[in-house]
C-alpha positions in Angstrom: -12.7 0.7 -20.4 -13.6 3.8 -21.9 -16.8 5.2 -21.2 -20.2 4.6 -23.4 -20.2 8.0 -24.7 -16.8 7.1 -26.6 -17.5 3.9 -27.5 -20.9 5.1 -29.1 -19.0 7.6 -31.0 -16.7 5.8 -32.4 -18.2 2.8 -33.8 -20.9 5.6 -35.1 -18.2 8.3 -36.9 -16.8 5.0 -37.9 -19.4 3.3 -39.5 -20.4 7.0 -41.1 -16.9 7.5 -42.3 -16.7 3.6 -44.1 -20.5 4.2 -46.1 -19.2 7.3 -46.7 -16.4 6.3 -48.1 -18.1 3.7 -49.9 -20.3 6.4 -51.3 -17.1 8.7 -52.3 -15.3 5.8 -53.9 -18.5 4.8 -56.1 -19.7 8.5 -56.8 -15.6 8.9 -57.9 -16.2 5.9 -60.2 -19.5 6.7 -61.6 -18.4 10.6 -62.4 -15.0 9.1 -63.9 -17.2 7.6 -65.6 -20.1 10.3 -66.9 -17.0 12.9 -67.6 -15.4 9.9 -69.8 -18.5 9.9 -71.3 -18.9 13.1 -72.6 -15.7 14.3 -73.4 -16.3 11.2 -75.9 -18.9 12.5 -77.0 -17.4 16.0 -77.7 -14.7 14.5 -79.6 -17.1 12.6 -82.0 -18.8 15.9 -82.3 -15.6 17.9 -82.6 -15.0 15.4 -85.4 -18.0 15.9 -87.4 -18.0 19.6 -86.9 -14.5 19.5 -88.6 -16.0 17.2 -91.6 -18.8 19.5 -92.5 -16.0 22.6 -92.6 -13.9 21.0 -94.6 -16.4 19.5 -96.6 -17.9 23.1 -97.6 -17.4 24.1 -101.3 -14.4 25.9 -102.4 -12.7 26.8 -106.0 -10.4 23.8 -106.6 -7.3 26.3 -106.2 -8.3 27.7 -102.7 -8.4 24.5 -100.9 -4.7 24.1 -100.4 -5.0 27.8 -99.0 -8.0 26.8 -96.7 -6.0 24.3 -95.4 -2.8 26.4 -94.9 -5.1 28.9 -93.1 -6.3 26.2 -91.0 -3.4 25.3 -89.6 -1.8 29.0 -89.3 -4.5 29.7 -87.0 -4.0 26.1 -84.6 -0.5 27.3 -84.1 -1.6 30.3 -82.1 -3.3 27.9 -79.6 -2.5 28.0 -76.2 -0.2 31.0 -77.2 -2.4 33.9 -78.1 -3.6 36.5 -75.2 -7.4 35.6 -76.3 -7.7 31.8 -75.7 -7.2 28.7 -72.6 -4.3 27.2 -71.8 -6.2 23.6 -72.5 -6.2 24.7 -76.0 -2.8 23.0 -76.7 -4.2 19.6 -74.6 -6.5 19.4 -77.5 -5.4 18.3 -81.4 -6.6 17.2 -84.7 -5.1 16.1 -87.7 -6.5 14.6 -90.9 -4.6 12.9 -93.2 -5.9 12.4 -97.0 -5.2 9.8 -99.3 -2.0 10.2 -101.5 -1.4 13.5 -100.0 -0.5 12.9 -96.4 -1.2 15.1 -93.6 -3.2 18.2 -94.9 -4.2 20.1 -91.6 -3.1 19.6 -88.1 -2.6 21.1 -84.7 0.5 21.9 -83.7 0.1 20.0 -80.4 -1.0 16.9 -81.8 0.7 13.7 -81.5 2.7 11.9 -84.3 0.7 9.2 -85.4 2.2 7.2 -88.1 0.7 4.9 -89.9 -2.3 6.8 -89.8 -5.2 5.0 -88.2 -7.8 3.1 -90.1 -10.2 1.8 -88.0 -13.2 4.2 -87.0 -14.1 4.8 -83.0 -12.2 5.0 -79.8 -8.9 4.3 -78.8 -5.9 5.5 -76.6 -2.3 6.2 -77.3 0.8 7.3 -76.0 3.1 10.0 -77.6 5.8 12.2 -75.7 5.3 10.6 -72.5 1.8 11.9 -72.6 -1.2 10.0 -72.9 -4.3 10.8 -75.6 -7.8 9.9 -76.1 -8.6 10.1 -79.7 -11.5 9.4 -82.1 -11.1 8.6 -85.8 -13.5 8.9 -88.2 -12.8 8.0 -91.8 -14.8 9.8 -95.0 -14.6 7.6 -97.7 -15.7 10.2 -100.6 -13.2 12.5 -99.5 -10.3 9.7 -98.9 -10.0 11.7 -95.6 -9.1 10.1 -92.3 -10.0 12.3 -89.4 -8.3 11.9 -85.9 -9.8 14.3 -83.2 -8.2 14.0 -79.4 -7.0 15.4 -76.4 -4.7 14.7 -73.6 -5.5 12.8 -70.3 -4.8 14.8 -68.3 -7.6 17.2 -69.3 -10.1 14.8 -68.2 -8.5 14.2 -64.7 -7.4 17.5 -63.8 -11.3 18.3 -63.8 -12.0 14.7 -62.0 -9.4 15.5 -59.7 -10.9 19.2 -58.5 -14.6 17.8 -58.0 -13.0 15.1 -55.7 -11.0 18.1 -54.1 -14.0 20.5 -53.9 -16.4 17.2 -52.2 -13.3 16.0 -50.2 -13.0 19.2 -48.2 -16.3 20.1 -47.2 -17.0 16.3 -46.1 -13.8 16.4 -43.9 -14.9 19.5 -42.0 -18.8 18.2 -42.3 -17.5 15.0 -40.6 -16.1 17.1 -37.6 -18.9 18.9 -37.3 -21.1 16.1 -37.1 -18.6 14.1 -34.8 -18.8 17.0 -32.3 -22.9 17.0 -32.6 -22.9 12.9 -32.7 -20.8 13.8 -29.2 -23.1 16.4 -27.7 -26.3 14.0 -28.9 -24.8 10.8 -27.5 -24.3 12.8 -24.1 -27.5 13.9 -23.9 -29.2 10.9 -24.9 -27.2 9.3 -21.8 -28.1 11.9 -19.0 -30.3 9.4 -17.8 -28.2 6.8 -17.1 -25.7 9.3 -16.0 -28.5 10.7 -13.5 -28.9 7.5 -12.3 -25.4 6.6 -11.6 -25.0 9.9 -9.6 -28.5 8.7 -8.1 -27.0 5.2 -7.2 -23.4 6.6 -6.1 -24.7 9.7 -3.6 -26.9 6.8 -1.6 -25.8 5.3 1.7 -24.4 2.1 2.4 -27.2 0.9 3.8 -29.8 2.4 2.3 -31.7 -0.9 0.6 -34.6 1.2 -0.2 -35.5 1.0 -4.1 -34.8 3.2 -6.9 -37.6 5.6 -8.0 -36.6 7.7 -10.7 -39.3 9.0 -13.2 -39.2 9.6 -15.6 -37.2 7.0 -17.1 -36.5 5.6 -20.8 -37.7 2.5 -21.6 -34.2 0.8 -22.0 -33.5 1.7 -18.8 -36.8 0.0 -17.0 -35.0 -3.6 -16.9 -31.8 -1.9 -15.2 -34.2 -0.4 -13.1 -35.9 -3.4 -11.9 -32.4 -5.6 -11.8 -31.2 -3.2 -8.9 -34.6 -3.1 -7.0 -34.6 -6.8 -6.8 -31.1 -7.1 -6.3 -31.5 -4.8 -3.1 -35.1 -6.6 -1.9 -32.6 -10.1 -2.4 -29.8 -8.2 -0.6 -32.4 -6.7 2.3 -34.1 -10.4 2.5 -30.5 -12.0 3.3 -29.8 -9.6 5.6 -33.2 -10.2 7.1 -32.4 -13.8 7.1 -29.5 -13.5 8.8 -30.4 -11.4 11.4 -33.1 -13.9 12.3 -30.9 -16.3 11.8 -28.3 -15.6 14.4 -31.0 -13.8 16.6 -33.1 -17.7 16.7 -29.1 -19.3 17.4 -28.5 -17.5 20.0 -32.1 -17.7 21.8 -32.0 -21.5 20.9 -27.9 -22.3 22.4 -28.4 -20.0 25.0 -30.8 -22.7 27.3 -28.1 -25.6 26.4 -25.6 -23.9 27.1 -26.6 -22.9 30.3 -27.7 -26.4 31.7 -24.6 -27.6 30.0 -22.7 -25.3 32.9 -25.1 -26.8 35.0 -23.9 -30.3 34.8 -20.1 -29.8 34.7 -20.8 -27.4 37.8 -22.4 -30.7 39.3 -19.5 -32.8 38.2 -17.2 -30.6 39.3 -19.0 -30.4 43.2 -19.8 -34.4 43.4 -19.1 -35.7 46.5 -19.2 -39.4 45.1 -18.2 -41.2 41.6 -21.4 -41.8 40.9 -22.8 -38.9 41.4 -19.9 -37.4 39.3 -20.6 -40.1 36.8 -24.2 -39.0 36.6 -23.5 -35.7 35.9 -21.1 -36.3 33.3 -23.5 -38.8 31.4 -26.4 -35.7 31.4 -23.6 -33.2 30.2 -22.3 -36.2 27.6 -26.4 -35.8 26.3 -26.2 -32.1 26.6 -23.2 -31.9 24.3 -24.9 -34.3 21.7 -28.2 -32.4 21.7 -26.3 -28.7 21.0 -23.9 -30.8 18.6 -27.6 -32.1 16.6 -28.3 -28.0 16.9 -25.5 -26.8 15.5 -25.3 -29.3 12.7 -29.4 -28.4 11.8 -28.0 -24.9 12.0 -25.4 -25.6 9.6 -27.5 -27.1 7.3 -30.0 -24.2 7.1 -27.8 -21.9 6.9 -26.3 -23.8 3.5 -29.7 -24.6 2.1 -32.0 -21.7 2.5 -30.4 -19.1 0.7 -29.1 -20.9 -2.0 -32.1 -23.1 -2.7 -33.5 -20.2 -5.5 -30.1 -20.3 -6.9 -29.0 -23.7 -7.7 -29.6 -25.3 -11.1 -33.0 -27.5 -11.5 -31.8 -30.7 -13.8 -33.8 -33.8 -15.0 -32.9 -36.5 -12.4 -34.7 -39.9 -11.3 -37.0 -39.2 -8.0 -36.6 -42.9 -7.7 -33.3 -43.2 -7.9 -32.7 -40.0 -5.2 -34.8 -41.1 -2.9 -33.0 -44.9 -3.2 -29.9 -43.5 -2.7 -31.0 -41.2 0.1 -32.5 -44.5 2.3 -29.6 -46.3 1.3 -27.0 -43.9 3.1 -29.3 -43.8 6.0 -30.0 -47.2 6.4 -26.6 -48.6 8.4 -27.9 -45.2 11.1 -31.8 -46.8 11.4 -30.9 -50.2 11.5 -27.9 -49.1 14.4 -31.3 -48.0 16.2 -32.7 -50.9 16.3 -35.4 -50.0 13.6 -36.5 -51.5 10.1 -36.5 -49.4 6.6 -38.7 -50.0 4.4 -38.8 -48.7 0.5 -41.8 -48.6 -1.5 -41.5 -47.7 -5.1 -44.4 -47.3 -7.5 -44.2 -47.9 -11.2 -43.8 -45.2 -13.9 -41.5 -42.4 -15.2 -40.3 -40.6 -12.0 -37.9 -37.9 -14.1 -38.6 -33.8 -12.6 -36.4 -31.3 -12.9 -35.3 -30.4 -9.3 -32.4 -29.9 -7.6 -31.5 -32.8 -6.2 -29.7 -32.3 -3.7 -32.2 -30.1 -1.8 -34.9 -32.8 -2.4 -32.1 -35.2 -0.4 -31.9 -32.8 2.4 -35.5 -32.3 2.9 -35.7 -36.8 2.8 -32.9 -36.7 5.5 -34.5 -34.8 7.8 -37.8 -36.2 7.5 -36.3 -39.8 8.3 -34.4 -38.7 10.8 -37.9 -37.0 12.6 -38.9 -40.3 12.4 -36.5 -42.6 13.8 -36.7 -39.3 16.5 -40.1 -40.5 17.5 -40.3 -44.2 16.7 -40.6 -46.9 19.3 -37.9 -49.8 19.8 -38.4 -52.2 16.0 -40.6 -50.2 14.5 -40.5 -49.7 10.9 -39.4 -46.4 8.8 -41.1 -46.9 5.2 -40.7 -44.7 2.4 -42.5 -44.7 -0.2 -43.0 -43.0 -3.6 -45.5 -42.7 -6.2 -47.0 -40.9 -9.7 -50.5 -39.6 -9.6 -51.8 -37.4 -12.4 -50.2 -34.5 -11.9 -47.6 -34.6 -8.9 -45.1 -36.7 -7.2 -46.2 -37.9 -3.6 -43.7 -38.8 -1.8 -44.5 -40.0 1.8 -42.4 -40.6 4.8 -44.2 -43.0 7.8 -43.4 -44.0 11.0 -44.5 -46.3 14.1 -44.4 -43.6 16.8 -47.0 -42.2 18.9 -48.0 -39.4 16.5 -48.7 -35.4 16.9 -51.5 -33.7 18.9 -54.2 -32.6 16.6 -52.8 -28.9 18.7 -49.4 -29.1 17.6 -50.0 -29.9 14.4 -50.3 -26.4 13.2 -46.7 -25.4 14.8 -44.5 -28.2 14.2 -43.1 -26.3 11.0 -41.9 -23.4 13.1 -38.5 -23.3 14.1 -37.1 -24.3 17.4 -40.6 -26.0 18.0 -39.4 -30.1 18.8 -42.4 -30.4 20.9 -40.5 -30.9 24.5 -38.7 -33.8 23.0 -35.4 -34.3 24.7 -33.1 -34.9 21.2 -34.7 -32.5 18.8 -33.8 -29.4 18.3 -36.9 -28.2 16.3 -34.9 -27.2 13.1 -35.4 -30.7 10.8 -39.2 -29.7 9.9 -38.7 -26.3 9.5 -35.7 -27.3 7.2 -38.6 -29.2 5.0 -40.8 -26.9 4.8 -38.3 -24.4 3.9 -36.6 -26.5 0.9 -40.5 -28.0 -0.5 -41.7 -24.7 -0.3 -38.7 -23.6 -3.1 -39.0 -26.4 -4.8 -42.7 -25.4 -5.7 -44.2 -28.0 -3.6 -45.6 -28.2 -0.3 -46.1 -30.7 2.8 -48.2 -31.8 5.2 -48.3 -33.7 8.3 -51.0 -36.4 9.6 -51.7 -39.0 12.4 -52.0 -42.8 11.0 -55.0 -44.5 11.6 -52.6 -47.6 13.0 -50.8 -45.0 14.9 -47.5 -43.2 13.6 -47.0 -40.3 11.7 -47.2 -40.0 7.8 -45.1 -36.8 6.3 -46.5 -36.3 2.9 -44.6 -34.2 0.7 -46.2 -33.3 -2.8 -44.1 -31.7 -6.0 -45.7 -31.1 -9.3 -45.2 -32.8 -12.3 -44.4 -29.2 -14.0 
């Protein structure tokens, strides 16, 4: 792609060179036009001038002469060393009733009959074409016929277009070259920021701070600074991402060694036995590790990304239980889904709101005694969605409550992992809401998580 500088220019010497060629193309019009105009008049004037000669008062006997005189003296146009060489583009003639042609040019076309009509009109003679004007004296029986050639008219046309065309050509190239230098220089900027941009390091994340700046250049500005904090926070992420993974599979793996160490020196089968079933619990608890990895790793960086759509909370959470239901009731425990009335449409994304659901069922079937009861419920208040996750289970110290969010924190339970909470938190938290934790009054845990209706 070429660069902006070009593209500037040309669509600008373009655009310059169409209006004014627009301008050139009317201005040729219109001057056609004003030159028609008065060469018209000059011939009606020519015409009149040649009237009031002829019309002056002479002795009967000398009028033949005046005319002979007349047109002695139009044969030396065009020829005589005193004179124009246009003279012989323009002609007269006058013809008189019963008498014919009385005075003439010798350049002037044959025109026969002679015209009658008074005005304007155009004819062709010789290959040549004429403009003439005819203006008939009735108390004289005269007819008289002034024109001139057409080529007269646009020879002179023809040199104003020359002496405008040239100029504007060598203008335009002049201009193109300062259009060039301006463009250029109104783009230093942006060229001073690309060198800026291109001389940095690789890892530099810091932000751009050039001042001063135009305003159109502000927004681009701002773009890269908060592409490089996103870029800086990712990387942040991740390095506290694999830095909590490795801290959190390094105790697993470790008693994990352990046990196939003690399988591997048993002295008995059931001693082996034993030792296998603890590293058989061992491998599930890292496998429910790595899989709440997994799934933090896919949802927090993308939850700011992904499309909010209207969808049905209702139907969401419905679905949600549903799939998880076959797992609770395998566990020996009862769901329960409570639904309130009402419009339960918010634009979310979905499928982070079913994430957050998942884990939050799955901390409570964690924690919940032998047939005890999961219920979900959902409900409309004035301004928010509450939707609340309880369980039959022995609850949270009022001491822990403050830290369960954190990551890796499962409270010394034996299955957790101490991801599934912080996963919440994480994915409510984008989605504009938040969540909170509290002991039931009948014992059990209620997870509250409120959204807002905008």
């Amino acid at each position: 792609m070429s660069s902006l500088r070009q593209r500037t220019l040309w669509r600008v010497m373009l655009l310059l060179l169409l209006g004014s060629g627009l301008l050139a193309l009317y201005n040729y019009h219109d001057s056609r036009h004003e030159i028609n105009e008065v060469y018209d008049a000059h011939l009606a004037q020519n015409a009149r001038l040649l009237q009031g000669v002829m019309s002056l008062p002479v002795q009967s006997g000398s009028r033949e002469a005046m005319y002979q005189a007349f047109n002695v003296a139009l044969a030396q146009a065009g020829h005589h060393r005193v004179g124009h060489p246009y003279e012989s583009k323009l002609a007269f003639q006058v013809w008189q009733d019963g008498a014919g042609l009385i005075v003439h040019t010798p350049s002037a076309p044959s025109i026969d009959p002679p015209p009658t009509a008074p005005g304007f009109y155009d004819l062709s003679s010789g290959g040549k074409q004429w403009r003439g004007f005819v203006l008939p004296v009735p108390e004289r029986h005269w007819v008289i016929w002034v024109g001139e050639r057409d080529d007269v008219r646009y020879d002179l046309i023809d040199r104003i277009v020359r002496h405008t065309l040239f100029p504007f050509l060598l203008g335009s190239l002049a201009l193109a070259l300062l259009v060039w230098a301006a463009i250029g220089w109104g783009l230093r900027p942006l060229q001073n920021m690309a060198n800026v941009i291109r001389g940095r390091h690789a890892d530099s994340l810091e932000p751009l701070q050039l001042v001063p700046l135009p305003s159109e250049l502000e927004p681009m500005q701002a773009a890269i600074n908060r592409l490089l904090a996103q870029i800086e926070d990712l990387l942040r992420r991740e390095h506290r991402f694999i830095a909590d993974a490795a801290h959190e599979m390094r105790t697993p793996l470790a008693v994990l060694r352990l046990h196939a160490q003690n399988a591997l020196e048993a002295s008995s089968d059931a001693e082996r036995q034993k030792a296998l079933g603890f590293l058989m619990g061992g491998v599930d608890r890292l496998t429910r590790v790595v899989n709440q990895l997994l799934t933090l790793a896919r949802v927090e960086p993308r939850l700011g990304q992904r499309a909010s759509t209207q969808v049905d909370l209702a139907a969401v959470v419905t679905e949600t239980l549903a799939d998880l239901t076959p797992w609770i009731l395998d566990r020996g425990l009862e769901p329960s889904l409570d639904i309130g009335e009402g419009d339960h449409h918010l634009a979310i994304d979905a499928g982070a709101l079913g994430i957050a659901l998942q884990n939050l069922v799955s901390n409570a079937v964690e924690h919940s005694p032998p047939a005890g009861r999961i219920t979900v419920s959902l409900r409309r208040l004035d301004n928010h969605f509450e939707l609340v996750v309880e369980d039959e289970g022995p609850g949270i110290d009022e001491a822990s409550l403050s830290r369960v969010f954190e990551r890796f924190y499962s409270r010394n339970s034996p299955n957790g992992a101490g991801l599934g909470l912080s996963i919440v938190a994480t994915i409510v938290d984008r989605l504009g809401g938040h969540v909170r934790l509290h002991n039931r009054a009948g014992g059990g845990l209620a997870a509250t998580v409120l959204l807002p209706v905008d």
